[in-house]
Every structure is written in structure tokens, then in C-alpha cells.
C-alpha positions as CSV (number, residue, x, y, z in Angstrom):
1,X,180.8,83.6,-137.6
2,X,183.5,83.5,-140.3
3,X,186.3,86.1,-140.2
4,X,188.5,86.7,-143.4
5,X,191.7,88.5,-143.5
6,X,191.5,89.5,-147.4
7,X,195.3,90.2,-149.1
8,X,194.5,94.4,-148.8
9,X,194.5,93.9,-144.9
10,X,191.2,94.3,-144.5
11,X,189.3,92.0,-142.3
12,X,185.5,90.7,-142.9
13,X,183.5,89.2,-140.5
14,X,180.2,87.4,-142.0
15,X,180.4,89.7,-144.6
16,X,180.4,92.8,-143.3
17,X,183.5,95.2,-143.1
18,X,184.9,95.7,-139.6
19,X,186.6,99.3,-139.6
20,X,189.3,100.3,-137.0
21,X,188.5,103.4,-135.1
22,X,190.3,106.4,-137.0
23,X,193.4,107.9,-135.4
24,X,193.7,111.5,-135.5
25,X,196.7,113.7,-136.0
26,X,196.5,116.2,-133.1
27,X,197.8,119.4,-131.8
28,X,197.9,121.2,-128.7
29,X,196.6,124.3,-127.3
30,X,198.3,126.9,-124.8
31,X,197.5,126.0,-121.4
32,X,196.4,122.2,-122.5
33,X,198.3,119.6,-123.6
34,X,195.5,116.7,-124.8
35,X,195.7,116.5,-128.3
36,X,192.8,118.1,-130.1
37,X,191.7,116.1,-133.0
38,X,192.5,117.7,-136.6
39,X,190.0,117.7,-138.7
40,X,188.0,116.1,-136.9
41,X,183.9,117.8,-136.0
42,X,183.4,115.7,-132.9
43,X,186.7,115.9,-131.2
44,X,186.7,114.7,-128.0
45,X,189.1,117.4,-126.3
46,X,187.5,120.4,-127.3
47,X,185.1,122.3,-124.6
48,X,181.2,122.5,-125.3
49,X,180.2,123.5,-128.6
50,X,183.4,123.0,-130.5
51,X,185.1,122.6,-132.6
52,X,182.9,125.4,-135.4
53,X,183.8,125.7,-138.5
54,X,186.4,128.7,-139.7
55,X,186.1,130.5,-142.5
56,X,188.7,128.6,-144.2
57,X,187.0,125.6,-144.1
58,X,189.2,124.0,-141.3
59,X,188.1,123.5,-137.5
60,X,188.3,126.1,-134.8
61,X,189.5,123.9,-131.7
62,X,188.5,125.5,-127.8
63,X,189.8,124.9,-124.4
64,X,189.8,126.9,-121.1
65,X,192.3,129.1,-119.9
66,X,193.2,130.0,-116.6
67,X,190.7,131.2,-114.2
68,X,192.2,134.3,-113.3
69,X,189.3,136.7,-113.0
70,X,185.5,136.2,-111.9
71,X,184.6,134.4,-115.9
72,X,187.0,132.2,-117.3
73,X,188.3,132.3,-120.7
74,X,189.1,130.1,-124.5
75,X,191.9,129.5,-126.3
76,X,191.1,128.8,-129.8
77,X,193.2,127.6,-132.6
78,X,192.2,126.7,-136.0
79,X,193.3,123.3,-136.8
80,X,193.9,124.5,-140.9
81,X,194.7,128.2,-141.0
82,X,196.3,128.1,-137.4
83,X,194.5,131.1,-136.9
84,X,195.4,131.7,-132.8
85,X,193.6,134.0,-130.2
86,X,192.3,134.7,-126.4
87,X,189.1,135.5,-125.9
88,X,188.6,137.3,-123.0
């Protein structure tokens, strides 16, 4: 296997580009502290089925809220428009 280190910083091994894992800028949402990926459609912190796209082309982030009643409920927070709400 030959590995070069090419003058740009990127490294090739036998020809093929290795790419670093992206880091992702992140905020938090009330109740959660975990860092929910911006701009990013698979983030890792958000609940099941998020994040969904918002109407101004950002990413609408979810995470639960307290359990206070029988159900449970989201926070969500989009990660453009910061568009910030309970659902209930």
C-alpha cells in the first residue's frame, strides 16, 4: 500500500482519496444538550424521523421533552431559520 501526503494536505492511499469524517457545527435544544448536527439530514441526535426539511430550506432538528403527562412531547428547532416550538 503506498500512502502520499500531497502539498494541499490531502492524503492518498493507492490512489484513492481517504476523506476525514466531516465535523458538524451544532446547536442545542431546550431540555437537551447533545449537539444536533447543522445542516446535516442524518444527524445522529435527533429523535426518529428527523431532522425534515423546513420550508426555508434548512433542517428542522427534534428531541423529547419532559414526560410530564400520559404522551410525551418534541422540541423542534430549525437549524437555518431558528424557527422554535413545543408540540404538545
Amino acid at each position: 500500500m503506498i500512502i502520499t501526503r500531497h502539498a494541499d494536505g490531502t492524503v492518498t492511499s493507492t490512489g484513492k482519496p481517504i476523506v476525514p469524517e466531516k465535523k458538524w457545527e451544532t446547536f442545542d435544544l431546550p431540555e437537551y444538550s447533545g449537539g444536533h448536527e447543522i445542516g446535516n439530514p442524518k444527524c445522529t441526535q435527533c429523535w426518529s424521523g428527523y431532522p425534515r426539511p423546513c420550508a426555508c430550506g434548512g433542517l428542522i432538528h427534534a428531541t423529547f421533552g419532559d414526560e410530564m403527562y400520559e404522551g410525551y412531547w418534541l422540541y423542534y428547532r430549525c437549524d437555518m431559520c431558528g424557527t422554535d416550538y413545543e408540540v404538545a
